[in-house]
C-alpha positions, 0 to 999 in steps of 0.5 A, a space after each residue: 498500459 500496466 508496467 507491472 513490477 516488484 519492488 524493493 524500496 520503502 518509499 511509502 513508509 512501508 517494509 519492502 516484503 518479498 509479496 509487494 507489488 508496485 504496478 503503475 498506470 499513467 500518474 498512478 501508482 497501486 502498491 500492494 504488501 502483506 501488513 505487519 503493522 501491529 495496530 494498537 485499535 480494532 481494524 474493520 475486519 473486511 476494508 478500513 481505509 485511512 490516510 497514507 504516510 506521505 500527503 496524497 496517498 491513500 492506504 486501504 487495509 484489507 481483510 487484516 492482513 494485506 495493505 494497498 496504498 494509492 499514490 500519484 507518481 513522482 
């Protein structure tokens, strides 16, 4: 079951904006926000995928411009 929400914290190293979404499923938690990380190397223009800020997350940069991080529950 998806509990959608919106949220305002910066657990995942990020800055909250008023486009962030949070949805959790079961021991998963998807976070999506426009990025405004000013990248100091060419991203892949379609999908890049790296390691997130805290271990176990998975942050998947999207066309440039929205950042999707996955991460187990806390």
């Amino acid at each position: 079951m998806n509990n959608p929400s919106i949220t305002s914290d910066s657990r995942f190293g990020v800055e909250s904006t008023p486009y962030s979404i949070l949805l959790r499923m079961g021991k998963r938690e998807l976070f999506l926000c426009r990025d405004h990380y000013k990248r100091l190397y060419r991203s892949n223009p379609i999908i890049e995928c790296t390691a997130g800020v805290q271990p176990g997350h998975l942050q998947i940069l999207l066309f440039r411009r929205w950042l999707l991080i996955l991460s187990q529950t806390h």
